[in-house]
RODO-2510 file (C-alpha; in nm, 4 decimals, decimal comma):
residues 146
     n   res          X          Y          Z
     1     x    -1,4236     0,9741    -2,5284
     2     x    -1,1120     1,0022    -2,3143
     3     x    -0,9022     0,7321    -2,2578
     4     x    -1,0317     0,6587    -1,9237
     5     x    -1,3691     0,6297    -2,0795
     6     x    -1,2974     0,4565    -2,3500
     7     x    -1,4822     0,1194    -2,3415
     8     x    -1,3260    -0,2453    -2,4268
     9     x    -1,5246    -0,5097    -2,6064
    10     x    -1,6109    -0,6166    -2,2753
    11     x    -1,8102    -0,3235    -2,2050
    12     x    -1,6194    -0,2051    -1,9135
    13     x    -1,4270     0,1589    -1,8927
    14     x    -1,0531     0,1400    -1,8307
    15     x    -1,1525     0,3551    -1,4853
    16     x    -1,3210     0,0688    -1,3604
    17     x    -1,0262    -0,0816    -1,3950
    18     x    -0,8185     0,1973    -1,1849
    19     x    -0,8550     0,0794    -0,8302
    20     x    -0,7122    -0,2762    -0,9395
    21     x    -0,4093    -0,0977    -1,1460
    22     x    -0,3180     0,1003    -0,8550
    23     x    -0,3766    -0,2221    -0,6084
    24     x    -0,1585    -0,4315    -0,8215
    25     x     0,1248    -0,1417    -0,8540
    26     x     0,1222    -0,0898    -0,4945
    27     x     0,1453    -0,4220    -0,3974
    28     x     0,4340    -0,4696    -0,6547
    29     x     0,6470    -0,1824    -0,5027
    30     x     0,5695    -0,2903    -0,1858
    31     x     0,6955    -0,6624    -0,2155
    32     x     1,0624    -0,4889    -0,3855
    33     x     1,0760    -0,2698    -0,0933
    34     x     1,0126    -0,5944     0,1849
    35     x     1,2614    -0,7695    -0,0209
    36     x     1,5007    -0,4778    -0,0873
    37     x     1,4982    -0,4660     0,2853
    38     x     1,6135    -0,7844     0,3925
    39     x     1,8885    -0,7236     0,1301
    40     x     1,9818    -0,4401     0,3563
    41     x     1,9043    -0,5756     0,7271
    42     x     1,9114    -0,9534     0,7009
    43     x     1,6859    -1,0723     0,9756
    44     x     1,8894    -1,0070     1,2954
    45     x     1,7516    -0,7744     1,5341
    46     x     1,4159    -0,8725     1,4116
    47     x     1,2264    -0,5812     1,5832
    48     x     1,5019    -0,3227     1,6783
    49     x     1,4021     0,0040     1,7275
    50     x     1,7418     0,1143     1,5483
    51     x     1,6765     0,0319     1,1871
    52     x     1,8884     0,0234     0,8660
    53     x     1,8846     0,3095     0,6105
    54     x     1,7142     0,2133     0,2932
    55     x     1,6773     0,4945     0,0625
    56     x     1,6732     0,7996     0,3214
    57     x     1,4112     0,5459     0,5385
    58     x     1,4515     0,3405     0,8380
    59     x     1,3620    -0,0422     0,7875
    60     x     1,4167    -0,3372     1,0359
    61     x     1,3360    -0,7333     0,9373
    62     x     0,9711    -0,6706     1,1146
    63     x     0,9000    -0,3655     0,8647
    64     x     1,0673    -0,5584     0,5602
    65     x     0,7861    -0,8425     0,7140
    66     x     0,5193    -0,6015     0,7026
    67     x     0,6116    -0,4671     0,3403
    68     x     0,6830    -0,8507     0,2242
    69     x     0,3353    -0,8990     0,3345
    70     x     0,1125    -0,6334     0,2363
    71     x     0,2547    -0,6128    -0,1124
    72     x     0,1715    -0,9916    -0,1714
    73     x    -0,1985    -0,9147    -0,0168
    74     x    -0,1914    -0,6469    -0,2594
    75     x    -0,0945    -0,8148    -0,5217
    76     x    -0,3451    -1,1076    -0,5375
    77     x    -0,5815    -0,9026    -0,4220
    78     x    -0,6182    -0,6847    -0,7001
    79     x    -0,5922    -1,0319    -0,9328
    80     x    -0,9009    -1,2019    -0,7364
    81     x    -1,1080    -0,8598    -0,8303
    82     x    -1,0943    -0,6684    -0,4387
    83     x    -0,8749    -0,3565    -0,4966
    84     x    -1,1079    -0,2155    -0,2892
    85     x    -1,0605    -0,3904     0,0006
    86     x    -0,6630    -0,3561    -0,0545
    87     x    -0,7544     0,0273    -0,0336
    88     x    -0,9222     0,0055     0,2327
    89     x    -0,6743    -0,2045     0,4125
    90     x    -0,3777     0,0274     0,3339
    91     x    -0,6150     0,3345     0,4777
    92     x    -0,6561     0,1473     0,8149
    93     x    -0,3431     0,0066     0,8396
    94     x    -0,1563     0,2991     0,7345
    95     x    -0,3261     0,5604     0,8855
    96     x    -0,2656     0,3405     1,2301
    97     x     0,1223     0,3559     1,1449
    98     x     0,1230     0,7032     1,0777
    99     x    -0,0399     0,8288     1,4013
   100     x     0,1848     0,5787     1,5848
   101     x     0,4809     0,7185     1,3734
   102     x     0,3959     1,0691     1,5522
   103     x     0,4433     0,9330     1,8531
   104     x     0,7347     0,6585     1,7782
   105     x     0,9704     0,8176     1,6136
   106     x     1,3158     0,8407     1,8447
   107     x     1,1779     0,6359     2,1360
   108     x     1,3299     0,3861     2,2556
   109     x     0,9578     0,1073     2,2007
   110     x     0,9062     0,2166     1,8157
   111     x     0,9448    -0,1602     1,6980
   112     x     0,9182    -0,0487     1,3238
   113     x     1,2298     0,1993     1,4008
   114     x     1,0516     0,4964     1,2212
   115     x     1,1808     0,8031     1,1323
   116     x     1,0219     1,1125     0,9921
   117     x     1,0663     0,9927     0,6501
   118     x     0,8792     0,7207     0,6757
   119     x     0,5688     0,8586     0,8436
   120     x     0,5145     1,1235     0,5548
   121     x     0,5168     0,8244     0,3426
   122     x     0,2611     0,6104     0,6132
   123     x    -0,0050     0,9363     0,5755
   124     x     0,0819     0,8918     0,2284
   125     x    -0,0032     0,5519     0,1752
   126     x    -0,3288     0,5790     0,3824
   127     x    -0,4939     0,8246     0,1435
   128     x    -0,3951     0,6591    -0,1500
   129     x    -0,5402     0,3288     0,0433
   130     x    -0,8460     0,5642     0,0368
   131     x    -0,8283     0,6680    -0,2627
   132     x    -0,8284     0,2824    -0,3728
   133     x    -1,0669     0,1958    -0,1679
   134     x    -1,3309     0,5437    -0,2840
   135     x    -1,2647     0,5451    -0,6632
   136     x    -1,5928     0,6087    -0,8427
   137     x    -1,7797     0,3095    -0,9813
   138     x    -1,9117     0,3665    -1,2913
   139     x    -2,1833     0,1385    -1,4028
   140     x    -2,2061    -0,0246    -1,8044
   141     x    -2,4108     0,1734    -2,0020
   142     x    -2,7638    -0,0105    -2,0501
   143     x    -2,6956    -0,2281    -1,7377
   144     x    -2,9968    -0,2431    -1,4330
   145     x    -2,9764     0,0800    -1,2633
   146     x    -3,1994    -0,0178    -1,0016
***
């Protein structure tokens, strides 16, 4: 047995456990960022396109708002048990940003002030939203296959 097999006294496999791991760590990093954010643009020019640099990406208060936000969705959403729907969530919502990101980026409306960096990161957070959302279920051994 592997260690993503391996079983806990609760009969469950640590993969099970996966989506809600990766939910919880996403949602985590996501609330730093928000807050990490404000740290950098206060919440003036709430939805300028010209954003602050933070880390080689552009933020503004309304996409520290949107981090702030969808890491504290993430995070008690992978406590109540619904990673899934976090992934899910993140694929839609991200995958939205990202092809608005290819069309955003420089103009004069992008209200999340966008730059290149940040929409490799947006298609980036989509499929790992899907990957969330698509990790395999495994069923307990001896359980109702029906």
């Amino acid at each position: 047995m592997t260690a993503l097999t391996h079983r806990s006294a609760h009969g469950h496999s640590w993969a099970q456990d996966i989506p809600r791991v990766l939910a919880g760590i996403t949602g985590a990093i996501f609330l730093v960022v928000g807050i990490a954010g404000f740290a950098v643009t206060g919440f003036d020019n709430f939805a300028s396109e010209h954003g602050e640099d933070l880390l080689g990406f552009h933020v503004n208060p309304m996409h520290n708002l949107v981090h702030v936000l969808l890491g504290g969705v993430g995070l008690v959403l992978a406590w109540i048990k619904l990673a899934r729907l976090y992934g899910w969530l993140l694929f839609v919502a991200y995958g939205l940003t990202f092809i608005y990101g290819l069309f955003a980026i420089n103009e004069s409306w992008d209200f999340l002030a966008l730059n290149v960096a940040d929409n490799v990161l947006h298609g980036g957070t989509a499929l790992l939203g899907l990957v969330i959302a698509l990790w395999p279920q495994h069923r307990h051994e001896g359980a109702d296959r029906t």
